[in-house]
mmCIF file as Biopython writes it, N, C-alpha, C and O atoms, coordinates in Angstrom:
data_model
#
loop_
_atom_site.group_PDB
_atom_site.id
_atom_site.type_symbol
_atom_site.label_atom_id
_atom_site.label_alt_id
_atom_site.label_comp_id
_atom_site.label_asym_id
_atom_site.label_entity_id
_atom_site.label_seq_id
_atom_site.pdbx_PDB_ins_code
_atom_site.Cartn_x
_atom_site.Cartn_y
_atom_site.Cartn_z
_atom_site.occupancy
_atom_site.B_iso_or_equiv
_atom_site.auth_seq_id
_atom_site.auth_asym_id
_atom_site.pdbx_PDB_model_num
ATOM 1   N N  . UNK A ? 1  ? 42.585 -133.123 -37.724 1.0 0.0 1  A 1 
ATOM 2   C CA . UNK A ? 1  ? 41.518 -134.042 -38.019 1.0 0.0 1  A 1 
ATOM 3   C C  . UNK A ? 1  ? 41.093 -133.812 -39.459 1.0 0.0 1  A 1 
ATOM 4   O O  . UNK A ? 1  ? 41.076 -132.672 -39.925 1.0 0.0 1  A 1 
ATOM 5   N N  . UNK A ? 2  ? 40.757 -134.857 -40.154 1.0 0.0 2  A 1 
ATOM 6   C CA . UNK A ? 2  ? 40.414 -134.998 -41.756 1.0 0.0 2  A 1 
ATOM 7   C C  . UNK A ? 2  ? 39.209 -135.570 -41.476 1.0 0.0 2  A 1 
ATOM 8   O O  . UNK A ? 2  ? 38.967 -136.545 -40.764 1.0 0.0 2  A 1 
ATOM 9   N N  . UNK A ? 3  ? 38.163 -134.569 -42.376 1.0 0.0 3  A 1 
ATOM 10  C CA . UNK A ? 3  ? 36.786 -135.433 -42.902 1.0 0.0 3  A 1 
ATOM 11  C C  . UNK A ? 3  ? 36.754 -136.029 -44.477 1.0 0.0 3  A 1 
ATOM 12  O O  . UNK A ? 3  ? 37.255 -135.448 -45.440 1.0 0.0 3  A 1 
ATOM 13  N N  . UNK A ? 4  ? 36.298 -136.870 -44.505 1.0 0.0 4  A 1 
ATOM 14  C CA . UNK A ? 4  ? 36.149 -137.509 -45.846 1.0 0.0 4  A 1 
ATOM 15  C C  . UNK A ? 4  ? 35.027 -136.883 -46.607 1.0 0.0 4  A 1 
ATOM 16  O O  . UNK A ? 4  ? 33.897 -137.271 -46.312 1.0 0.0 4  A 1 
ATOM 17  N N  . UNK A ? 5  ? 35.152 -136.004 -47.511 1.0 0.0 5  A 1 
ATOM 18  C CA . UNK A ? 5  ? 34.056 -135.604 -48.517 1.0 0.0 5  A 1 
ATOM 19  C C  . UNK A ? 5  ? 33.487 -136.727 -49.360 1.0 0.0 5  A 1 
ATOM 20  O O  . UNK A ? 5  ? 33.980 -137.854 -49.412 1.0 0.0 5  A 1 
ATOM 21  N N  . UNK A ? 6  ? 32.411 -136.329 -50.014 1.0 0.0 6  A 1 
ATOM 22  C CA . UNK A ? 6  ? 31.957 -136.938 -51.552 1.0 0.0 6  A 1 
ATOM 23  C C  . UNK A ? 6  ? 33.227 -136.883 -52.372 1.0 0.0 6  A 1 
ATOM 24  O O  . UNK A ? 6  ? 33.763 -137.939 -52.707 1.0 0.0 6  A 1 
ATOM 25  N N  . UNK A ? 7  ? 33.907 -135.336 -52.823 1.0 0.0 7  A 1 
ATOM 26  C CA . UNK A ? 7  ? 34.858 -135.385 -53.562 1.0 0.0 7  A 1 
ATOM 27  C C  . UNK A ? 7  ? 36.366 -134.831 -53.064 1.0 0.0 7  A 1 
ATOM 28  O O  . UNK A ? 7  ? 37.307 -134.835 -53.858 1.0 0.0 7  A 1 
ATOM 29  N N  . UNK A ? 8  ? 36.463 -134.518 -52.160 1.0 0.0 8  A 1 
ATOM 30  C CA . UNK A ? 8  ? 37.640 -134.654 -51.314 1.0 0.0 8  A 1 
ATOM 31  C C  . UNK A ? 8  ? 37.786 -134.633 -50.418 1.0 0.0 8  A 1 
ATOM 32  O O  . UNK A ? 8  ? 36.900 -135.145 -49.733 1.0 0.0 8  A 1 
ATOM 33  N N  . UNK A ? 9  ? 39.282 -133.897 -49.526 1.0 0.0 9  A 1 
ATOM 34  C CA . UNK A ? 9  ? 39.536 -134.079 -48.085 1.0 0.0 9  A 1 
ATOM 35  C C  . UNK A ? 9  ? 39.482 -132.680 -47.854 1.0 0.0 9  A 1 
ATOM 36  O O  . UNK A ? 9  ? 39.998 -131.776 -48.511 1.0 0.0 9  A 1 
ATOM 37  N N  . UNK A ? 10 ? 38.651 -132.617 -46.629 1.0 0.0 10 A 1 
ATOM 38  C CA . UNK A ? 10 ? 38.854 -131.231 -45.795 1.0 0.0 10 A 1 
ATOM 39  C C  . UNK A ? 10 ? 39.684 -131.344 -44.426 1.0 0.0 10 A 1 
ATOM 40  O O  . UNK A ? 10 ? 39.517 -132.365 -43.759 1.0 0.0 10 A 1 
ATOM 41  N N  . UNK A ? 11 ? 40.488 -130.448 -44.011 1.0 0.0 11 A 1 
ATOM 42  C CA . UNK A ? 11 ? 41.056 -130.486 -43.008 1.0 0.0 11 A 1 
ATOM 43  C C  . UNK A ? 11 ? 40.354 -129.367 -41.923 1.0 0.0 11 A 1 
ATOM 44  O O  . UNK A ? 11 ? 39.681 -128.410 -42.305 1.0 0.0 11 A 1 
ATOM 45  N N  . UNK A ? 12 ? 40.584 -129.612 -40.804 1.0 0.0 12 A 1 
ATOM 46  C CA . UNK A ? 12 ? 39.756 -128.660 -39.618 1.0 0.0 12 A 1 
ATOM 47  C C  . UNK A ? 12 ? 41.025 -129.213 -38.304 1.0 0.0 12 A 1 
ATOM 48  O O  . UNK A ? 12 ? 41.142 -130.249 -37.649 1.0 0.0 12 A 1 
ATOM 49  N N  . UNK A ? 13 ? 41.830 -127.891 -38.377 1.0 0.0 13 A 1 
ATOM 50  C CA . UNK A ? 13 ? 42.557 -127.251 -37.614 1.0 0.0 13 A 1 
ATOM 51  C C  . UNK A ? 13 ? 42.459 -127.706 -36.316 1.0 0.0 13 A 1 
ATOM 52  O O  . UNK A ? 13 ? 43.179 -128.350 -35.553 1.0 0.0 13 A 1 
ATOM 53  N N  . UNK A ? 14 ? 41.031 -127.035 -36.266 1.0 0.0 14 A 1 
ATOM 54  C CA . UNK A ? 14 ? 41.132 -126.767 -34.387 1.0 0.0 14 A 1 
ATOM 55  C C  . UNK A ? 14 ? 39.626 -126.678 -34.205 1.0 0.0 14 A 1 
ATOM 56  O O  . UNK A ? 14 ? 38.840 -126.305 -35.076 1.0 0.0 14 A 1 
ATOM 57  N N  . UNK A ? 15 ? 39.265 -127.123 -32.779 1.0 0.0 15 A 1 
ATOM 58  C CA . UNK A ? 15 ? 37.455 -127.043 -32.434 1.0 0.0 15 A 1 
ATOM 59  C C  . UNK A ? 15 ? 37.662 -126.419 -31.459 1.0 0.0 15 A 1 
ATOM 60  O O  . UNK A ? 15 ? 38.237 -127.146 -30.649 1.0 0.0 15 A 1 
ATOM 61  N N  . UNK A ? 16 ? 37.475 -125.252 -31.006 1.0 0.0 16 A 1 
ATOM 62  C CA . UNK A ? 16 ? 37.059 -124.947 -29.538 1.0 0.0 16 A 1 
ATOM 63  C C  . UNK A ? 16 ? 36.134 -124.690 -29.011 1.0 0.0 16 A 1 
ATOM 64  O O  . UNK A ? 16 ? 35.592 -123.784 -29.643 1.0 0.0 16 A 1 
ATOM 65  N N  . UNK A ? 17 ? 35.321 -125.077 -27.784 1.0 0.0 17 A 1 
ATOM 66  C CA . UNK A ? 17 ? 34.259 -124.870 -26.716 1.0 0.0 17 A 1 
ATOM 67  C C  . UNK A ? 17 ? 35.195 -124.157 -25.965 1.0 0.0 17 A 1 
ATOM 68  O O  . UNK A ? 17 ? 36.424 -124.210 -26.019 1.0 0.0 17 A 1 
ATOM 69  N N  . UNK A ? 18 ? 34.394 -123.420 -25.190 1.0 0.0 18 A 1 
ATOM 70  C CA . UNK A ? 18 ? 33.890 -122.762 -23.997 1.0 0.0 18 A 1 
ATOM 71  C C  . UNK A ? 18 ? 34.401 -123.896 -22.957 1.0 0.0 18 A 1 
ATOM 72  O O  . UNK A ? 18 ? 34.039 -125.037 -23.244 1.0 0.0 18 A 1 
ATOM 73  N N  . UNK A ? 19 ? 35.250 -123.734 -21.699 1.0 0.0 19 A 1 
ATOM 74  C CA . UNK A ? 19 ? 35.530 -124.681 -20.633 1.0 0.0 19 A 1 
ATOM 75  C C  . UNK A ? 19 ? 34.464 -125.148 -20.265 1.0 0.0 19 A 1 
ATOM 76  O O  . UNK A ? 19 ? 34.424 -126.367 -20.098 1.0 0.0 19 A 1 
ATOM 77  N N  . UNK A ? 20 ? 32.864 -124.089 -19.939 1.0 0.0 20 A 1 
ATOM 78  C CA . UNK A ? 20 ? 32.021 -124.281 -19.572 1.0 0.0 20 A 1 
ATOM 79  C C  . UNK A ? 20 ? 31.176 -125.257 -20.317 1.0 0.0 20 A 1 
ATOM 80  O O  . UNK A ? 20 ? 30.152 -125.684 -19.782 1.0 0.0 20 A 1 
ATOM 81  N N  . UNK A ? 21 ? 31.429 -125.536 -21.178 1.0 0.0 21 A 1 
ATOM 82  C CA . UNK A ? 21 ? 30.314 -125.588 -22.084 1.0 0.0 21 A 1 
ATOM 83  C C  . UNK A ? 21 ? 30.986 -126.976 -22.519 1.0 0.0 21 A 1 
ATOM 84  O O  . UNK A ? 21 ? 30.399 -127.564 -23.428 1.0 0.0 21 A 1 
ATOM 85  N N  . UNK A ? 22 ? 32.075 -127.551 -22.022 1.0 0.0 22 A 1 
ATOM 86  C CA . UNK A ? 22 ? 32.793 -129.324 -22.204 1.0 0.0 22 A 1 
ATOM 87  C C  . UNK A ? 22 ? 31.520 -130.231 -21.450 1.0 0.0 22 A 1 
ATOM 88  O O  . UNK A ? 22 ? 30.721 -130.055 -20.530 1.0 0.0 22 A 1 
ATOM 89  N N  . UNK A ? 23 ? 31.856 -131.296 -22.428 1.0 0.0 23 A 1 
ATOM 90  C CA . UNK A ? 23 ? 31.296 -132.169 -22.229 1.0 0.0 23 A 1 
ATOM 91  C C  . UNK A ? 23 ? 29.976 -132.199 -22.437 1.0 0.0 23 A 1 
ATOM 92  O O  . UNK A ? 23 ? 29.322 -133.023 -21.798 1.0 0.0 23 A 1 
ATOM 93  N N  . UNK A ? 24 ? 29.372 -131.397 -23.279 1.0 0.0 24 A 1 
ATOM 94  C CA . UNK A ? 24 ? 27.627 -131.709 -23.935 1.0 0.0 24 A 1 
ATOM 95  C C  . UNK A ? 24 ? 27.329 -131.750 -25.456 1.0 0.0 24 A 1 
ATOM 96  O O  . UNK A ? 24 ? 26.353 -131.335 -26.080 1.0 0.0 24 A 1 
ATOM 97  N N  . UNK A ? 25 ? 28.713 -132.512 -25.959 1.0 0.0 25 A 1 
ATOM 98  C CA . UNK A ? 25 ? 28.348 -132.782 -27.586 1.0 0.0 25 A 1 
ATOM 99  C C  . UNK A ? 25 ? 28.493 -131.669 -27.831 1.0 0.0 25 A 1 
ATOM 100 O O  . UNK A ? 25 ? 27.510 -131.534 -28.560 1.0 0.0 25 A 1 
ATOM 101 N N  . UNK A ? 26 ? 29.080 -130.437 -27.803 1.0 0.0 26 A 1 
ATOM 102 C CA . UNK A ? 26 ? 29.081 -129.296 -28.690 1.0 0.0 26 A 1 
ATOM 103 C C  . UNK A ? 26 ? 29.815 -129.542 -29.792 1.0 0.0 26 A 1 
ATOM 104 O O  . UNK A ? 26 ? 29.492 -129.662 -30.973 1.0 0.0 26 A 1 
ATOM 105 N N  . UNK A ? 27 ? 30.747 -129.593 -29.290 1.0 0.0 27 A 1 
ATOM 106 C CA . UNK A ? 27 ? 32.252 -130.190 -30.288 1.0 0.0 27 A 1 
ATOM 107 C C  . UNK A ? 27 ? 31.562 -130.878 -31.477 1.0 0.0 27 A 1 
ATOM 108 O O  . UNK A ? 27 ? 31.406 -130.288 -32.546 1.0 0.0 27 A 1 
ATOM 109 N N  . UNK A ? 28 ? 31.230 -131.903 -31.305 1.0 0.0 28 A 1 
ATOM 110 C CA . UNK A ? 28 ? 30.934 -133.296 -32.219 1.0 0.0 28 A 1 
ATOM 111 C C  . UNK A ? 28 ? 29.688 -132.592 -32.917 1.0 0.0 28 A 1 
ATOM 112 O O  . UNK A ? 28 ? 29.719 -132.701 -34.143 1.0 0.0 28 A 1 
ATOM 113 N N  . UNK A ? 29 ? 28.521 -131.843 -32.368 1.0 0.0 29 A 1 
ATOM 114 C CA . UNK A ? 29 ? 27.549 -131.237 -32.959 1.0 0.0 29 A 1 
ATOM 115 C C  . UNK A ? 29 ? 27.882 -130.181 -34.652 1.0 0.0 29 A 1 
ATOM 116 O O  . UNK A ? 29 ? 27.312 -130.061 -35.736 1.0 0.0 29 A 1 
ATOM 117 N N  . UNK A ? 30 ? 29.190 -129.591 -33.955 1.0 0.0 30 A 1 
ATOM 118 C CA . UNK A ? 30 ? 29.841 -128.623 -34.685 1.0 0.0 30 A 1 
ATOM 119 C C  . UNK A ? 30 ? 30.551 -129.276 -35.994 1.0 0.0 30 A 1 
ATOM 120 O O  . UNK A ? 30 ? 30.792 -128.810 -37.107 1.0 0.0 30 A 1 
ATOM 121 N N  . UNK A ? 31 ? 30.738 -130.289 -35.525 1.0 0.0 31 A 1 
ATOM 122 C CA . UNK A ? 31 ? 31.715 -131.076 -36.611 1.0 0.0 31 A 1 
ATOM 123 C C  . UNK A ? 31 ? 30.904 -131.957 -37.796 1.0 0.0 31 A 1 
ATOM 124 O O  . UNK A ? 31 ? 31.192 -132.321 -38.936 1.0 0.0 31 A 1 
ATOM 125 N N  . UNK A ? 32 ? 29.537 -132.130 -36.762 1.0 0.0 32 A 1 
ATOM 126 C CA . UNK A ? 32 ? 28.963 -133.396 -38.132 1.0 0.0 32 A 1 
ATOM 127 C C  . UNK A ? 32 ? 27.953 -132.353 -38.652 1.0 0.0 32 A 1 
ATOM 128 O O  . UNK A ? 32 ? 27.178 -132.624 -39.569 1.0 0.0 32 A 1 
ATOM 129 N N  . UNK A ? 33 ? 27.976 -131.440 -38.186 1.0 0.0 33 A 1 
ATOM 130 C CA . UNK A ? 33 ? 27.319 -129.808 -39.132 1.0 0.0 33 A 1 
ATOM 131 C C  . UNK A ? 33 ? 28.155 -129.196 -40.329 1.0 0.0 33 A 1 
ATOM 132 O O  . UNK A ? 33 ? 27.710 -128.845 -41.421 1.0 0.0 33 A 1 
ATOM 133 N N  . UNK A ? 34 ? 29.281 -129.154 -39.947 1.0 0.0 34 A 1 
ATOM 134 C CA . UNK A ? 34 ? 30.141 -129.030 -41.107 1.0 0.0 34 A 1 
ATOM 135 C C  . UNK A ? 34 ? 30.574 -130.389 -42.220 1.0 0.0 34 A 1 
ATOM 136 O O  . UNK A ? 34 ? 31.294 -130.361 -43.218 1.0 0.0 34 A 1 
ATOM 137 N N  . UNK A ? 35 ? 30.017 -131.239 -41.756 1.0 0.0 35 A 1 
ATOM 138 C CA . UNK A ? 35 ? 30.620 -132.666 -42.430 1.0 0.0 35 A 1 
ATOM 139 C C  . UNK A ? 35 ? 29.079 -132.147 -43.425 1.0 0.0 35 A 1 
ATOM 140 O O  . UNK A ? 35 ? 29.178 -132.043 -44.648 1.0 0.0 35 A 1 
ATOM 141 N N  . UNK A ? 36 ? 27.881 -131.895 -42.784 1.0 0.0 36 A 1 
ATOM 142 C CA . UNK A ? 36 ? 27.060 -131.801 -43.852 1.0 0.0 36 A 1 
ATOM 143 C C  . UNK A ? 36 ? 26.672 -131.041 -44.973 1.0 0.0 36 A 1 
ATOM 144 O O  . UNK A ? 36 ? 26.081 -131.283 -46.026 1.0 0.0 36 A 1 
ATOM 145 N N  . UNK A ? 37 ? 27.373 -129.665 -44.230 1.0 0.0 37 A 1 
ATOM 146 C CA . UNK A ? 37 ? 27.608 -128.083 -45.234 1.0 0.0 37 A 1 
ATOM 147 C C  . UNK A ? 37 ? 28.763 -128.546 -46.375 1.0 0.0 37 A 1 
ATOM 148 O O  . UNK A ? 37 ? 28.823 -128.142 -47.536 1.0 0.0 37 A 1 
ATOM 149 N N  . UNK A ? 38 ? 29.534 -129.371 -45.807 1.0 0.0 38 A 1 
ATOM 150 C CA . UNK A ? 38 ? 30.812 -129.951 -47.013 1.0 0.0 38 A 1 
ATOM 151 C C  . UNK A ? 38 ? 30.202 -130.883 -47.856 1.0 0.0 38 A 1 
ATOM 152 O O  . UNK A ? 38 ? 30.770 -131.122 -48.922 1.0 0.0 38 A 1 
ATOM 153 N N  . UNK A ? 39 ? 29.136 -131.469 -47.585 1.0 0.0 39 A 1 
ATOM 154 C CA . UNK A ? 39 ? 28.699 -132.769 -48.782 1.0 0.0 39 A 1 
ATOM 155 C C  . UNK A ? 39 ? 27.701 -132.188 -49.289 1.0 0.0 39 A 1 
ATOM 156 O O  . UNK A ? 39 ? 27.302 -132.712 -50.329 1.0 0.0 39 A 1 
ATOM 157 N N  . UNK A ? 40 ? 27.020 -131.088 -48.857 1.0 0.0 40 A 1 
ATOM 158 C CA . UNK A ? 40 ? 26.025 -130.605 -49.817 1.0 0.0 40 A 1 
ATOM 159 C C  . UNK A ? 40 ? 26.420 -129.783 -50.790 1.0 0.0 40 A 1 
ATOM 160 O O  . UNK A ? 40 ? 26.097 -129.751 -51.978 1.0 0.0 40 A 1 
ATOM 161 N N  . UNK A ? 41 ? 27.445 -128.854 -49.916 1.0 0.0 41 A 1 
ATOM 162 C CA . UNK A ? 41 ? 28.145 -127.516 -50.977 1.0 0.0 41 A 1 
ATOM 163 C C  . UNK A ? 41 ? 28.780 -128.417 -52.330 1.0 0.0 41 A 1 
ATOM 164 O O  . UNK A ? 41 ? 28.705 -128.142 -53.528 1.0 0.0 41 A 1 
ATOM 165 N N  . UNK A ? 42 ? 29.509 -129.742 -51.560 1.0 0.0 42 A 1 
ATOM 166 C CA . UNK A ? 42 ? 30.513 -130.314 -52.653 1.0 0.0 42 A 1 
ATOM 167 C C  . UNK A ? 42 ? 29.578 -131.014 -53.577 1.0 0.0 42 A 1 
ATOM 168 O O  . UNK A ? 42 ? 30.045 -131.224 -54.696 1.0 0.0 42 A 1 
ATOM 169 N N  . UNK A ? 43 ? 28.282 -131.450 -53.345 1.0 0.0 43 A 1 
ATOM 170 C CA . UNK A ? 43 ? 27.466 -132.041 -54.302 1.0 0.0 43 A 1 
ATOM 171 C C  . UNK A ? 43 ? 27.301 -131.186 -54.968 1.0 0.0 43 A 1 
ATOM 172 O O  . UNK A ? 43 ? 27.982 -131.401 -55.971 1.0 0.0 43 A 1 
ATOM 173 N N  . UNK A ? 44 ? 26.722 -130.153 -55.076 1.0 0.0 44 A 1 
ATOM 174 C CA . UNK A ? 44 ? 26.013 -129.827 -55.767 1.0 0.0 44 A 1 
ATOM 175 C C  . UNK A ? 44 ? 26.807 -128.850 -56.865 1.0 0.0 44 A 1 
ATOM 176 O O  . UNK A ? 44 ? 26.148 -128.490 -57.841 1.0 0.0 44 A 1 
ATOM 177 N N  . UNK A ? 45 ? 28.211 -128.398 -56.750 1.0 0.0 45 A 1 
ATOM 178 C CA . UNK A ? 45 ? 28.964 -127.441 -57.387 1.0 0.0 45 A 1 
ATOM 179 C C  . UNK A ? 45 ? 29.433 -128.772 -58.583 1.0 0.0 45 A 1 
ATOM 180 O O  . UNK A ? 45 ? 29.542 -129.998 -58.600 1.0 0.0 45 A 1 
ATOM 181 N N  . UNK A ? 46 ? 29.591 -127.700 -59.418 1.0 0.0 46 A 1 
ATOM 182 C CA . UNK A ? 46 ? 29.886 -127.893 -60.694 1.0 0.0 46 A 1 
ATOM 183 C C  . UNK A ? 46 ? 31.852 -128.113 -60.505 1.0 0.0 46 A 1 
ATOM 184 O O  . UNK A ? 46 ? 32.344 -129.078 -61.091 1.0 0.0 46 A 1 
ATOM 185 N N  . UNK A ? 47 ? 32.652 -127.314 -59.811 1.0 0.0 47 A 1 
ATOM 186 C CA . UNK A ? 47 ? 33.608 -127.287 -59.498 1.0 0.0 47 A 1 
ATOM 187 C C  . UNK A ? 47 ? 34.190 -127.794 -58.747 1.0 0.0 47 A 1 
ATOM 188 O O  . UNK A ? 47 ? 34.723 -126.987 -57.985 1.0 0.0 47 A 1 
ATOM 189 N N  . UNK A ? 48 ? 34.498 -129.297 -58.420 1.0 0.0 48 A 1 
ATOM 190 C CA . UNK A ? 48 ? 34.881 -129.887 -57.846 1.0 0.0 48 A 1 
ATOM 191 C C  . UNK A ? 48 ? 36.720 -129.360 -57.347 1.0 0.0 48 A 1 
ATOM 192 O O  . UNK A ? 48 ? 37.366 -130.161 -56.671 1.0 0.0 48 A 1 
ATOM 193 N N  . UNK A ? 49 ? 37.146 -128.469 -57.621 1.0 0.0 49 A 1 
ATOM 194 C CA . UNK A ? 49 ? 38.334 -128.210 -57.167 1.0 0.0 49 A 1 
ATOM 195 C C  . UNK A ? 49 ? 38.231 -126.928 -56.454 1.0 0.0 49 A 1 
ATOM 196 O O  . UNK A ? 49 ? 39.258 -126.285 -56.235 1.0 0.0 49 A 1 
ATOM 197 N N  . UNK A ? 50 ? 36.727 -126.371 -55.957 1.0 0.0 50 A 1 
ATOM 198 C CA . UNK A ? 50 ? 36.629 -125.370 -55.587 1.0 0.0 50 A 1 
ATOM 199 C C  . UNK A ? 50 ? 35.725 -126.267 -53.873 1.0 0.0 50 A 1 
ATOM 200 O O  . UNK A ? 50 ? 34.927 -125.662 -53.156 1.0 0.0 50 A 1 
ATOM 201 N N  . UNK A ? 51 ? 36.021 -127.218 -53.723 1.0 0.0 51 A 1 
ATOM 202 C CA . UNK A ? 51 ? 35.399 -128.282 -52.278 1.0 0.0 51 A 1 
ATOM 203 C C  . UNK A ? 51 ? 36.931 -128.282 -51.525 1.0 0.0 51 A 1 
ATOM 204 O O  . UNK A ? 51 ? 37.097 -128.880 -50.462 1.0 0.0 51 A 1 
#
């Protein structure tokens, strides 16, 4: 799976939950948390080849 940055592409391997723990948005929680740690980190750096 590929997220679309501000200034590039990140790739993310693999998501795993807990068997127990399927099916309550964890997954998707985890993912649009990192979609936001990637557009802030990538905003705000001076180094765009370091996103």
């Amino acid at each position: 799976m590929a997220i679309l940055g501000a200034i590039g592409l990140a790739k993310i391997k693999a998501v795993v939950v807990a068997e127990t723990e399927r099916r309550r948005g964890i997954g998707a929680a985890m993912l649009k948390r990192r979609r936001q740690i990637y557009r802030s980190r990538c905003s705000s750096t001076s180094a765009p080849e370091s996103c």
